[in-house]
Each structure stands twice: as structure tokens, then as C-alpha cells.
CHARMM-style PDB file with segment names, atoms N, HN, CA, C and O in Angstrom:
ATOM      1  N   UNK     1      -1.847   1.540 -17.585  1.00  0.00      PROA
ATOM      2  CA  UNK     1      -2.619   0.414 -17.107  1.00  0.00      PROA
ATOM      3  C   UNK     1      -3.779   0.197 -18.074  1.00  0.00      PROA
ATOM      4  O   UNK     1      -4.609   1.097 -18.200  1.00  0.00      PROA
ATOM      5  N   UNK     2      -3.897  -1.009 -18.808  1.00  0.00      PROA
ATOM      6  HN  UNK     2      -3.222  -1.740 -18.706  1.00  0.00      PROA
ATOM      7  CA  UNK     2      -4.911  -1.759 -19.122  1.00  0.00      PROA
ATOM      8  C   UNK     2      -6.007  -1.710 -19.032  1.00  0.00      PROA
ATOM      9  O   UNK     2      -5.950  -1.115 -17.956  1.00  0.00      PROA
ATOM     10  N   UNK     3      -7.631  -1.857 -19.294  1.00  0.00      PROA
ATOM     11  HN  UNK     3      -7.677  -2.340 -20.168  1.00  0.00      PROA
ATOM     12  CA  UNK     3      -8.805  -1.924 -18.775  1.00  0.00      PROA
ATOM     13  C   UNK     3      -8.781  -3.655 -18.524  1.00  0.00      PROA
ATOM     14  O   UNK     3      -9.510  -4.057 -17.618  1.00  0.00      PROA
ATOM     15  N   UNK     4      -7.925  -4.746 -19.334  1.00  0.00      PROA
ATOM     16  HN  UNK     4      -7.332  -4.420 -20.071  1.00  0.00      PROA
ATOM     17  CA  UNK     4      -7.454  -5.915 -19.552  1.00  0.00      PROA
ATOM     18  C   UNK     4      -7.256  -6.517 -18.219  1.00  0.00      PROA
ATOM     19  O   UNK     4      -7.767  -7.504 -17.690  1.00  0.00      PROA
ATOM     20  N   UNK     5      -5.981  -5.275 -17.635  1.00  0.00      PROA
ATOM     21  HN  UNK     5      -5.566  -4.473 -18.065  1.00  0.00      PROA
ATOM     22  CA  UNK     5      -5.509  -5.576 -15.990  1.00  0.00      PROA
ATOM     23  C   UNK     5      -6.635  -5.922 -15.034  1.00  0.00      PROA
ATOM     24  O   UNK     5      -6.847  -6.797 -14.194  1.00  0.00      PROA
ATOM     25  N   UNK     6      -7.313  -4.780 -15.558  1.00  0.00      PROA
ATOM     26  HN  UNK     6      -7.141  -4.069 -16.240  1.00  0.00      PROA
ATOM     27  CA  UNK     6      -8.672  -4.644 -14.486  1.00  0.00      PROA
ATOM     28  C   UNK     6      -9.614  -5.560 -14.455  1.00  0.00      PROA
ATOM     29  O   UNK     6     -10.285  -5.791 -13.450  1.00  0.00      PROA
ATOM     30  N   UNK     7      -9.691  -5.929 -15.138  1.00  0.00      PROA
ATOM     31  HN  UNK     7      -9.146  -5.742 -15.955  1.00  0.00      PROA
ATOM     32  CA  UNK     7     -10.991  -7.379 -15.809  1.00  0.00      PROA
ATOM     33  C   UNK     7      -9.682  -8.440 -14.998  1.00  0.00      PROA
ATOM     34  O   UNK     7     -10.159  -9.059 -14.046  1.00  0.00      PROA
ATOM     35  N   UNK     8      -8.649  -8.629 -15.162  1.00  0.00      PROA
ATOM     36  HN  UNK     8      -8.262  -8.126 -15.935  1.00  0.00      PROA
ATOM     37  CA  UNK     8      -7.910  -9.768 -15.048  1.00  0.00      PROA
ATOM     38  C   UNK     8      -7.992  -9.982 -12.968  1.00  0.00      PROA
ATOM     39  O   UNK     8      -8.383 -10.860 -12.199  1.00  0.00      PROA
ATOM     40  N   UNK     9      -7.359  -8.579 -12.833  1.00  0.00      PROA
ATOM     41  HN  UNK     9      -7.042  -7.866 -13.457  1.00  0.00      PROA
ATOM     42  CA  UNK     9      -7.728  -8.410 -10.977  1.00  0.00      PROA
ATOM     43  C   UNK     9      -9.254  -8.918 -10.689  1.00  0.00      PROA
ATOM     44  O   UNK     9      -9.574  -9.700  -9.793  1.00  0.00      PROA
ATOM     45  N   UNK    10      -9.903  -8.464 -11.397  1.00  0.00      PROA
ATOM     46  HN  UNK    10      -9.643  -7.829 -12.125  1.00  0.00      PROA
ATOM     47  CA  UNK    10     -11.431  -8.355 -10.452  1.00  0.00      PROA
ATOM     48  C   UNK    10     -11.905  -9.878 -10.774  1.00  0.00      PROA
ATOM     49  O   UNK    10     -12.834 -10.329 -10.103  1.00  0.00      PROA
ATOM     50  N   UNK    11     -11.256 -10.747 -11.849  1.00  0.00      PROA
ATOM     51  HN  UNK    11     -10.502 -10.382 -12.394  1.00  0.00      PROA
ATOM     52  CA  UNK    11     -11.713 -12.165 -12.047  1.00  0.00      PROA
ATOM     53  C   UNK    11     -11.052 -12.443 -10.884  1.00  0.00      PROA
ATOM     54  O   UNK    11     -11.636 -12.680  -9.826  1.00  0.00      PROA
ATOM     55  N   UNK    12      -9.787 -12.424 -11.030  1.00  0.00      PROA
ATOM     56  HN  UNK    12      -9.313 -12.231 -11.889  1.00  0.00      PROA
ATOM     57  CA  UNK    12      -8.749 -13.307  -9.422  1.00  0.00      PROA
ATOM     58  C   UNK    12      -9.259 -12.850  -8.090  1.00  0.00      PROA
ATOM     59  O   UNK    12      -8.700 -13.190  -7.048  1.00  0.00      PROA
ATOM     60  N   UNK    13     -10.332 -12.070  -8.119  1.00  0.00      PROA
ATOM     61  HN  UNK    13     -10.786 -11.793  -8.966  1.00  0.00      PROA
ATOM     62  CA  UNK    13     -11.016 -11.911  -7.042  1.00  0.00      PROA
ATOM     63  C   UNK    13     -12.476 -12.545  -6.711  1.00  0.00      PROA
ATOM     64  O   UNK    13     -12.940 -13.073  -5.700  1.00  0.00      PROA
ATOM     65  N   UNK    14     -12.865 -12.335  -7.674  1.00  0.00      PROA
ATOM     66  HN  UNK    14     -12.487 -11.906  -8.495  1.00  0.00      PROA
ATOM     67  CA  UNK    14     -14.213 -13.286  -7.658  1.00  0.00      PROA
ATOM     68  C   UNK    14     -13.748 -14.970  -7.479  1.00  0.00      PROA
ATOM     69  O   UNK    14     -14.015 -15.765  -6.578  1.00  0.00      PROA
ATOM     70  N   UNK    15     -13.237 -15.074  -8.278  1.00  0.00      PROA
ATOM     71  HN  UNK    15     -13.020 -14.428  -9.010  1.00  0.00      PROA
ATOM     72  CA  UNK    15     -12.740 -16.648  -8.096  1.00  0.00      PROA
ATOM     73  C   UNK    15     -12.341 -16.893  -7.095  1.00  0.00      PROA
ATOM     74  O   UNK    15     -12.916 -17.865  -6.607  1.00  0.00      PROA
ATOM     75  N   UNK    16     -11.223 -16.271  -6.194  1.00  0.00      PROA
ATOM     76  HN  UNK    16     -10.756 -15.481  -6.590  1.00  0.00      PROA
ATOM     77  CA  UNK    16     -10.601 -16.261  -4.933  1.00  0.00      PROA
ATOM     78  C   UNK    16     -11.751 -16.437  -3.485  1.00  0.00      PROA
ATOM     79  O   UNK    16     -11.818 -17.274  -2.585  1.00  0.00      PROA
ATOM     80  N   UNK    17     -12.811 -14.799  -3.925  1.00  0.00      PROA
ATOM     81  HN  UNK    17     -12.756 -14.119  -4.656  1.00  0.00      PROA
ATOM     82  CA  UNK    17     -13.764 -15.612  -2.516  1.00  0.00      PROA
ATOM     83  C   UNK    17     -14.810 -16.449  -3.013  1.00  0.00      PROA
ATOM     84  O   UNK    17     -15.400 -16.956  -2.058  1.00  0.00      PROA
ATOM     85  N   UNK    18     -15.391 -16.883  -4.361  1.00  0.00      PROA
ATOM     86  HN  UNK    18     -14.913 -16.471  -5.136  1.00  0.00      PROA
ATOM     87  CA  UNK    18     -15.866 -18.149  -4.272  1.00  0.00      PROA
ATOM     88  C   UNK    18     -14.823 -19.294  -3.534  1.00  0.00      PROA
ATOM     89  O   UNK    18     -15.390 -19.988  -2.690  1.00  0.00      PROA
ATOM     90  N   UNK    19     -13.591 -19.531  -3.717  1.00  0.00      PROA
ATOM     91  HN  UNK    19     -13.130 -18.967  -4.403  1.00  0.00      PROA
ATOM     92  CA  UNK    19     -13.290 -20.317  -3.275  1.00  0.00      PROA
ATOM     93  C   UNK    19     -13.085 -20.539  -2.073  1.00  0.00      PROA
ATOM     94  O   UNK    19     -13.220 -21.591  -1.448  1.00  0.00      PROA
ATOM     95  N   UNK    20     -12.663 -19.267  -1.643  1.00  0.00      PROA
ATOM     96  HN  UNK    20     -12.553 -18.412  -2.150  1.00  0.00      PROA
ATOM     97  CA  UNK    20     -12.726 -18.759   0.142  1.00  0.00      PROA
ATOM     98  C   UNK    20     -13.774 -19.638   1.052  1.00  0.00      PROA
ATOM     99  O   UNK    20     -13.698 -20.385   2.027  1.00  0.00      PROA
ATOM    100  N   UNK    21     -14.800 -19.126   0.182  1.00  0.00      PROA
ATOM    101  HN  UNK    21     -14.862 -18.519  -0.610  1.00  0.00      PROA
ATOM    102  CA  UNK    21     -16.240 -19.620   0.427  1.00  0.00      PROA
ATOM    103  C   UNK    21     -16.138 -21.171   0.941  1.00  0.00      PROA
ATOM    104  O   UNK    21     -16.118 -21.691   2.056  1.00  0.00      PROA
ATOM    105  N   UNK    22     -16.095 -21.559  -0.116  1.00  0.00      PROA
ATOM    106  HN  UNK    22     -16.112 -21.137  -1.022  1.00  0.00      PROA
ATOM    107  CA  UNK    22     -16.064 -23.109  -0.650  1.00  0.00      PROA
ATOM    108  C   UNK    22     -15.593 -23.839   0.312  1.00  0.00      PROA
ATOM    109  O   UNK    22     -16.148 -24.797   0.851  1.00  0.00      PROA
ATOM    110  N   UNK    23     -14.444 -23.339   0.558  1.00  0.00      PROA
ATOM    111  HN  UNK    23     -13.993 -22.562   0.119  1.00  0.00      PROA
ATOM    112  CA  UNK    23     -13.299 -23.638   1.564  1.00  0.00      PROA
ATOM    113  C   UNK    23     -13.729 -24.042   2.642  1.00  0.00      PROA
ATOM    114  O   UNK    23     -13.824 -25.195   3.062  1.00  0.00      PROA
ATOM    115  N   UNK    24     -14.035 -22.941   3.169  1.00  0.00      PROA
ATOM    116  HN  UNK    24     -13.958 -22.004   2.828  1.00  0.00      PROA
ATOM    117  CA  UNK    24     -14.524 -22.290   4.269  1.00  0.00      PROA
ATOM    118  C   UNK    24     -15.702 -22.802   4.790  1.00  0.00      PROA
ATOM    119  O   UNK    24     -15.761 -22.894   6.016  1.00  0.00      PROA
ATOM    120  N   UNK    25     -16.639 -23.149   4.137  1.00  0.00      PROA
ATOM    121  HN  UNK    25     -16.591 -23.074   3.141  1.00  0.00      PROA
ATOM    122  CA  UNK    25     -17.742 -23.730   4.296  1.00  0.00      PROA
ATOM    123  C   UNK    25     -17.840 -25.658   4.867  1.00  0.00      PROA
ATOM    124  O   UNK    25     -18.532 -26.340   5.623  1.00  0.00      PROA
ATOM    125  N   UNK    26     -16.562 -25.865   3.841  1.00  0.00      PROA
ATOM    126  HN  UNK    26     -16.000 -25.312   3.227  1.00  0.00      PROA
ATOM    127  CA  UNK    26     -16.387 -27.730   3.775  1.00  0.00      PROA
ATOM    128  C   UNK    26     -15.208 -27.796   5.309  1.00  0.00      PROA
ATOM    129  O   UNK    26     -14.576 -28.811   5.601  1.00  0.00      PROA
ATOM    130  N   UNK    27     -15.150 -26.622   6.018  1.00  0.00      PROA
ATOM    131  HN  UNK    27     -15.663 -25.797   5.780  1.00  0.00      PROA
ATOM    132  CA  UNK    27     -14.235 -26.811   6.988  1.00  0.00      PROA
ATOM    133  C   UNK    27     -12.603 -27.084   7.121  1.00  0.00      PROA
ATOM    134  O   UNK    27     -12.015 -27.837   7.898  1.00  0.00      PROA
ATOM    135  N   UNK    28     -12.018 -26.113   5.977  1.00  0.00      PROA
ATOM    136  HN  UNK    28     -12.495 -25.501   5.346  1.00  0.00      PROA
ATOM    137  CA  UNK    28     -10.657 -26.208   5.667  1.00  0.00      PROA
ATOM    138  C   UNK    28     -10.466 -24.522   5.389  1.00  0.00      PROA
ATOM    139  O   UNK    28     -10.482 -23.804   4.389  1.00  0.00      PROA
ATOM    140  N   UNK    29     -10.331 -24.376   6.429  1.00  0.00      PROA
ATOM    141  HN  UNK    29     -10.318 -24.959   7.241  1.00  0.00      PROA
ATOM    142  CA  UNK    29      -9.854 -22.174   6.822  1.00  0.00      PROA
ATOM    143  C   UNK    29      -8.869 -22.130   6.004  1.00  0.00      PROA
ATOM    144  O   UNK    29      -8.836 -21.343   5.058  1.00  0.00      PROA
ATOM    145  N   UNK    30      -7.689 -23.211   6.350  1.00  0.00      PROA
ATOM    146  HN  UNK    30      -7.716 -23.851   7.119  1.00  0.00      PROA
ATOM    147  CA  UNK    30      -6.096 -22.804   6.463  1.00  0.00      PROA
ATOM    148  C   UNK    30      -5.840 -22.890   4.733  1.00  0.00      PROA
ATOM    149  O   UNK    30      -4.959 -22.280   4.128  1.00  0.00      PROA
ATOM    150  N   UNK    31      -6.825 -23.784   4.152  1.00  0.00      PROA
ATOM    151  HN  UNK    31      -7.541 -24.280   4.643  1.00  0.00      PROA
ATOM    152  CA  UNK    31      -6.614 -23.869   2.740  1.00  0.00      PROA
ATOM    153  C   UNK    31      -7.089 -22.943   2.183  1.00  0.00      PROA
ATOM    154  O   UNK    31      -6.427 -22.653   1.186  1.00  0.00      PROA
ATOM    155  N   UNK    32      -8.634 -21.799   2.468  1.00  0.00      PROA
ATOM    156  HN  UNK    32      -9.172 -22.034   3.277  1.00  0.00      PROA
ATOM    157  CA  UNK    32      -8.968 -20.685   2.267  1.00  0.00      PROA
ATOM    158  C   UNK    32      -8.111 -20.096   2.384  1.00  0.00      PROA
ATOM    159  O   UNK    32      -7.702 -19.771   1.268  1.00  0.00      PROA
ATOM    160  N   UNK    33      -7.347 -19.604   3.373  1.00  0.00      PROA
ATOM    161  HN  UNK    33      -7.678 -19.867   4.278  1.00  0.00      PROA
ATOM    162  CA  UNK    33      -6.513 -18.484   4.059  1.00  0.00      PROA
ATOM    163  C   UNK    33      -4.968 -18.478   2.859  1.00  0.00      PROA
ATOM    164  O   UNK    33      -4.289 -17.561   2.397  1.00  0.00      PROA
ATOM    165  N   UNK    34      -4.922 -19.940   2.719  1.00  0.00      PROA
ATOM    166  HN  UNK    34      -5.473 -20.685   3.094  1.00  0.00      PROA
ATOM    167  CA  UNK    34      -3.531 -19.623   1.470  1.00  0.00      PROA
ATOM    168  C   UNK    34      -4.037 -19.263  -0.051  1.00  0.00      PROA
ATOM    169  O   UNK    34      -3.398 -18.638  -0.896  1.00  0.00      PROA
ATOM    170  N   UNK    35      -5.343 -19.818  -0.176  1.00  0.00      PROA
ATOM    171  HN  UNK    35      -5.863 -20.327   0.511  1.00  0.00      PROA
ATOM    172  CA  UNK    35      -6.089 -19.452  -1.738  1.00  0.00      PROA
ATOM    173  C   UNK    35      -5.999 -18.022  -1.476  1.00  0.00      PROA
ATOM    174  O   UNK    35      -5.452 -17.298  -2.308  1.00  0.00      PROA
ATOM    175  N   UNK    36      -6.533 -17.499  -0.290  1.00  0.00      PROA
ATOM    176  HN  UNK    36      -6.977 -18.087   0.386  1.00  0.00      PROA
ATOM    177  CA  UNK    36      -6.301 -15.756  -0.194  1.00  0.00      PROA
ATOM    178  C   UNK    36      -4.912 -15.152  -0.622  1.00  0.00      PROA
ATOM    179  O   UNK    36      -4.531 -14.493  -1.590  1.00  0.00      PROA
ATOM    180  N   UNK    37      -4.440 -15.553   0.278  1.00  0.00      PROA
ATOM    181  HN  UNK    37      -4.750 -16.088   1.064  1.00  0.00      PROA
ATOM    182  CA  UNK    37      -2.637 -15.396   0.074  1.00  0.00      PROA
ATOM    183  C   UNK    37      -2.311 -15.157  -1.676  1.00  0.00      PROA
ATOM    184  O   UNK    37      -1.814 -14.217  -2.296  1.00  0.00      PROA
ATOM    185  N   UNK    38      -2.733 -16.193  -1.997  1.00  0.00      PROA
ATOM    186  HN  UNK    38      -3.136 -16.957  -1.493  1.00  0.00      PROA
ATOM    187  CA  UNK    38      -2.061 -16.599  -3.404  1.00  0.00      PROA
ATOM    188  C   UNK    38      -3.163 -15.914  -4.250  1.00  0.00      PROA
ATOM    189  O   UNK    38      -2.849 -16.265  -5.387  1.00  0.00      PROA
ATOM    190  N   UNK    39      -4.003 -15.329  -4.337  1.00  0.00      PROA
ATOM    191  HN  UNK    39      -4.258 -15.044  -3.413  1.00  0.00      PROA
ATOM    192  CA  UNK    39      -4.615 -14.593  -4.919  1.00  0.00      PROA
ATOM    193  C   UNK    39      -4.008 -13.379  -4.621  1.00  0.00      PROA
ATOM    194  O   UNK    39      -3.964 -12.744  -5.675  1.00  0.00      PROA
ATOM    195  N   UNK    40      -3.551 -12.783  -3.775  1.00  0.00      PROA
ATOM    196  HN  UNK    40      -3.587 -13.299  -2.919  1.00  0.00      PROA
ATOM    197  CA  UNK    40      -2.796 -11.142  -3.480  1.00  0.00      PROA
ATOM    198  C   UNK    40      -1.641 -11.416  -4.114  1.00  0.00      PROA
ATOM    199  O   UNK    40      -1.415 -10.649  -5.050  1.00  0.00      PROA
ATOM    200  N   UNK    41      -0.617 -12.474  -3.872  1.00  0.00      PROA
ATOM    201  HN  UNK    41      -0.801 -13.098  -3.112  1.00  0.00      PROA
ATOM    202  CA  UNK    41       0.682 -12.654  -4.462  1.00  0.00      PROA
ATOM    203  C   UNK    41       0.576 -12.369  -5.953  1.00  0.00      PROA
ATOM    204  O   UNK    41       1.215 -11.439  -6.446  1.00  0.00      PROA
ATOM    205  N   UNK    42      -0.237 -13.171  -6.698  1.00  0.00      PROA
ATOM    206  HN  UNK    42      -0.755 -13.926  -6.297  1.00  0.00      PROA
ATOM    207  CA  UNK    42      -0.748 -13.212  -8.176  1.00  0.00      PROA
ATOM    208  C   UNK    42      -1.091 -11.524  -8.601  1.00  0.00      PROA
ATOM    209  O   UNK    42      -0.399 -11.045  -9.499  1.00  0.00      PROA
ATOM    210  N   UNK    43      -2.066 -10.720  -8.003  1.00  0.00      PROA
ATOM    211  HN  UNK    43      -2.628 -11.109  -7.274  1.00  0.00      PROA
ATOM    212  CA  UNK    43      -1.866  -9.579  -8.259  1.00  0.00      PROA
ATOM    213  C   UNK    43      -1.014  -8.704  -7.581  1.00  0.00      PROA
ATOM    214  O   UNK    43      -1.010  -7.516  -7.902  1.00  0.00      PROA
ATOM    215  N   UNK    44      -0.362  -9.081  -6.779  1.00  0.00      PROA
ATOM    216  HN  UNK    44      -0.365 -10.046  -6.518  1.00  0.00      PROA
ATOM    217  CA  UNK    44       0.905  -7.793  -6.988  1.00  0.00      PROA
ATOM    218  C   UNK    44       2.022  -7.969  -7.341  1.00  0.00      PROA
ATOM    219  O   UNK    44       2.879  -7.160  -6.985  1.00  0.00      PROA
ATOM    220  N   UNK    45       2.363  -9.071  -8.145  1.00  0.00      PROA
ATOM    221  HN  UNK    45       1.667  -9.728  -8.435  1.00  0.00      PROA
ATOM    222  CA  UNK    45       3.300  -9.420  -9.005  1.00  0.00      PROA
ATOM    223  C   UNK    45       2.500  -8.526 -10.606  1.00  0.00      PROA
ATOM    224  O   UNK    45       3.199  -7.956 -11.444  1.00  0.00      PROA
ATOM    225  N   UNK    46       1.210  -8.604 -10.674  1.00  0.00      PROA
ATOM    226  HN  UNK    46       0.643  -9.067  -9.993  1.00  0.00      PROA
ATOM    227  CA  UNK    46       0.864  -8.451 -11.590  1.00  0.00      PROA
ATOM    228  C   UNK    46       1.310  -6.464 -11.854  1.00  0.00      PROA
ATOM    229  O   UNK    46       1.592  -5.857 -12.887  1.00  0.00      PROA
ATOM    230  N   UNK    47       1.161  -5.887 -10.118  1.00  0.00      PROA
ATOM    231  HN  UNK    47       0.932  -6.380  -9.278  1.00  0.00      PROA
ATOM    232  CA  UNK    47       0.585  -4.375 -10.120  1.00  0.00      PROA
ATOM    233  C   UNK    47       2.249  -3.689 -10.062  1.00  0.00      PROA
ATOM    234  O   UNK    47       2.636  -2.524 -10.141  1.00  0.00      PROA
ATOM    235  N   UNK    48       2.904  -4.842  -9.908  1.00  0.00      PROA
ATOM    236  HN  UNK    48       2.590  -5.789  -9.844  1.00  0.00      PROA
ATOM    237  CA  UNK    48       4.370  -4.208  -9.444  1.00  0.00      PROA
ATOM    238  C   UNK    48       5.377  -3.637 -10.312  1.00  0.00      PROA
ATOM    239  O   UNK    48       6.307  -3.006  -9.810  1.00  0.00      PROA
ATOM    240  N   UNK    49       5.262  -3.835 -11.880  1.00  0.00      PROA
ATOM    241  HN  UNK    49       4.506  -4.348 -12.288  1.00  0.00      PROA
ATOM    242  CA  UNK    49       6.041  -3.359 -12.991  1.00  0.00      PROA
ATOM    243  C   UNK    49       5.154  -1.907 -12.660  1.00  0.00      PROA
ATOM    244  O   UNK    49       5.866  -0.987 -12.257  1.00  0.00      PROA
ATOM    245  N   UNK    50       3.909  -1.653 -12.767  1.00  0.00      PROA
ATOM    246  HN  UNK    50       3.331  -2.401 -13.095  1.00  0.00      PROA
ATOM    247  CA  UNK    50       3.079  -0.182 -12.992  1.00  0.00      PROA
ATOM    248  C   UNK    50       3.625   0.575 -11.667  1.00  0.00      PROA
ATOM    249  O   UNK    50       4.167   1.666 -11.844  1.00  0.00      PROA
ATOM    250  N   UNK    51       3.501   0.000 -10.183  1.00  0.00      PROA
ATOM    251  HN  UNK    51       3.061  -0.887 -10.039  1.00  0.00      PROA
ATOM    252  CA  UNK    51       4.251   0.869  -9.378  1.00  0.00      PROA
ATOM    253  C   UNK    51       5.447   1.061  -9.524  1.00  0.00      PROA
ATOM    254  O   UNK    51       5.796   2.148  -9.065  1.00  0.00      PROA
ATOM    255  N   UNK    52       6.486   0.287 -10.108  1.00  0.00      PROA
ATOM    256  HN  UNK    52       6.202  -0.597 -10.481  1.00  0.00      PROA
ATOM    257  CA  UNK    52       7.660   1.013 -10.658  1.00  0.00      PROA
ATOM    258  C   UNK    52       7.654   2.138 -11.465  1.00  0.00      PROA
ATOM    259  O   UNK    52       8.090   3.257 -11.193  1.00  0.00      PROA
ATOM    260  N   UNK    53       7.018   1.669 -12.683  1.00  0.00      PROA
ATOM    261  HN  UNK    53       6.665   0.760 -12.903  1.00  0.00      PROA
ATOM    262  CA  UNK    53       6.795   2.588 -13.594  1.00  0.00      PROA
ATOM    263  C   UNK    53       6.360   4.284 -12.639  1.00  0.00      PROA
ATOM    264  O   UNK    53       6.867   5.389 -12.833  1.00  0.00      PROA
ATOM    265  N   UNK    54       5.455   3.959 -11.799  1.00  0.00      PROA
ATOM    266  HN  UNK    54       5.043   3.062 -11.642  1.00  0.00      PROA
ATOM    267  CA  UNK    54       4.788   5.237 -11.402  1.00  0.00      PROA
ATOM    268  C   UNK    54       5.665   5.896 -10.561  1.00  0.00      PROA
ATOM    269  O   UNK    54       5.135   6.908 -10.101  1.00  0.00      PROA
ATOM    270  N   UNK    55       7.084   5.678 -10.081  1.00  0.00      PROA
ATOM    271  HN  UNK    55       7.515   4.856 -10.454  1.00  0.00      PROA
ATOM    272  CA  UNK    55       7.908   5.724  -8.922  1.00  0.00      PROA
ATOM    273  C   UNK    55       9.162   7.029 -10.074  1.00  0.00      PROA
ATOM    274  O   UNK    55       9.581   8.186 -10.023  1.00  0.00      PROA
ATOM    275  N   UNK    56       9.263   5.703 -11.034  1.00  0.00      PROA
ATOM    276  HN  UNK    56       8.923   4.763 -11.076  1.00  0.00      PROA
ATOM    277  CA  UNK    56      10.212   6.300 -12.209  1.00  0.00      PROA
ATOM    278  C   UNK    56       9.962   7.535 -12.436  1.00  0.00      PROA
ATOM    279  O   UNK    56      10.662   8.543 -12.340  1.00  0.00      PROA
ATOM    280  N   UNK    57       8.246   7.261 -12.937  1.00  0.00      PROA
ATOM    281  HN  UNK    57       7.677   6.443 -13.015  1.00  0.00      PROA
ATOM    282  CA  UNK    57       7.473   8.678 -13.694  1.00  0.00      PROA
ATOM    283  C   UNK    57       7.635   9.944 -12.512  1.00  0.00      PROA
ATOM    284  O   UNK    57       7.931  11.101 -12.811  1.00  0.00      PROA
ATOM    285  N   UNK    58       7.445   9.591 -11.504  1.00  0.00      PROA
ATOM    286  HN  UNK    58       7.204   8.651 -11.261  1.00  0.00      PROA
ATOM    287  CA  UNK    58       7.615  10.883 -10.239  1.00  0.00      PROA
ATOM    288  C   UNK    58       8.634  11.323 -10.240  1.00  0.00      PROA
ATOM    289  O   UNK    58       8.700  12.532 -10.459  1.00  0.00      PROA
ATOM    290  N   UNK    59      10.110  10.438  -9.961  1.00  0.00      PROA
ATOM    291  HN  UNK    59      10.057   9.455  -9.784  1.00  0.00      PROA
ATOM    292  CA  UNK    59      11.691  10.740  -9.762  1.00  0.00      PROA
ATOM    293  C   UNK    59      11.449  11.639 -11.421  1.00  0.00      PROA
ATOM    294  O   UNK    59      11.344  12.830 -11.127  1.00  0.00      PROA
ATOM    295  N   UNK    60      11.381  11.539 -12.328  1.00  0.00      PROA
ATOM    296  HN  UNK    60      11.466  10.571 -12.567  1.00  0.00      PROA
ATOM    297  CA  UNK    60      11.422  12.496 -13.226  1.00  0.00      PROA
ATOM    298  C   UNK    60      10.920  13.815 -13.348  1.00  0.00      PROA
ATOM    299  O   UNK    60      11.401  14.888 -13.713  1.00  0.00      PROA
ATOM    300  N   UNK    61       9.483  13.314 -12.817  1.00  0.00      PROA
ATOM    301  HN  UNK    61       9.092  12.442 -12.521  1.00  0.00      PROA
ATOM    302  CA  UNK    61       8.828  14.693 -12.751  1.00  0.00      PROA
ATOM    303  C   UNK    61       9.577  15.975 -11.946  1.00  0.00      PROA
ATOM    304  O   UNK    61       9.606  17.158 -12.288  1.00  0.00      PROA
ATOM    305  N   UNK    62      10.289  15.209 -10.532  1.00  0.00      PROA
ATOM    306  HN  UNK    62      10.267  14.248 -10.255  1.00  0.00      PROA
ATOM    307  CA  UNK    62      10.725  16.024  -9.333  1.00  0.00      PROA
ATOM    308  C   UNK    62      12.443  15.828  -9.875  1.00  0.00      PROA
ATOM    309  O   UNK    62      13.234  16.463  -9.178  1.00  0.00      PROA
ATOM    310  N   UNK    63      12.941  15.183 -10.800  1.00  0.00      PROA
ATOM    311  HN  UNK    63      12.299  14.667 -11.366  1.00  0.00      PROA
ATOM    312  CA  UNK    63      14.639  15.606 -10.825  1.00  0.00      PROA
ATOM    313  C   UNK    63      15.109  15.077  -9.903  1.00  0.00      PROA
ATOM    314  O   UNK    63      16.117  15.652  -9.493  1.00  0.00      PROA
ATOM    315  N   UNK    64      14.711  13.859  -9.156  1.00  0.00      PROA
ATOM    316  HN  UNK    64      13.891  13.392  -9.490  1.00  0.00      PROA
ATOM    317  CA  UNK    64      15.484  13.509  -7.774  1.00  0.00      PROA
ATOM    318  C   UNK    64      16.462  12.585  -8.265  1.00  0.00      PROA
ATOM    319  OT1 UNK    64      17.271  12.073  -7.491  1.00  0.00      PROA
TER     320      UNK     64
END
């Protein structure tokens, strides 16, 4: 994993509850609530090759 990844997650998060915010504030939840959504989708598409990877790396370690 990247320090790249990490900068890339923690932007799609800041951006996400400013917009939450934003949202949220002008009286549209349901449009917050999917910006949320789609901010988690975006990173765990992003985290999901490394939990493979880390699944692989174990089944090796243990011979399963």
C-alpha cells in the first residue's frame, strides 16, 4: 500500500463530508446519503485488489 492511497482515501473523505454538509444543510439528506454511499463504493473498489492481495499473502503463509 501506497502513502499515495492514503492521501487519495483521506481526500474522498474530506470532500465527501464537505459535501454531506452542504447537502445536508440546503435540505437534500437523500442526496447526502448517496454522496456517502458513493464515496465508500469509490474506496473499496480502491482497498479491494490490497485485501486480496493480503488474503493470498496469508493462504501462503499457512499452506491452505
Amino acid at each position: 500500500m501506497t502513502i499515495g492511497l492514503i492521501f487519495k482515501i483521506a481526500a474522498v473523505g474530506i470532500l465527501v463530508s464537505v459535501l454531506g454538509q452542504v447537502l445536508k444543510h440546503s435540505g437534500r439528506e437523500d442526496q447526502a446519503f448517496l454522496t456517502s454511499l458513493a464515496g465508500l463504493l469509490l474506496v473499496l473498489f480502491w482497498i479491494v485488489p490490497y485485501i486480496a492481495q493480503l488474503f493470498e499473502t496469508i493462504e501462503t503463509l499457512f499452506n491452505l
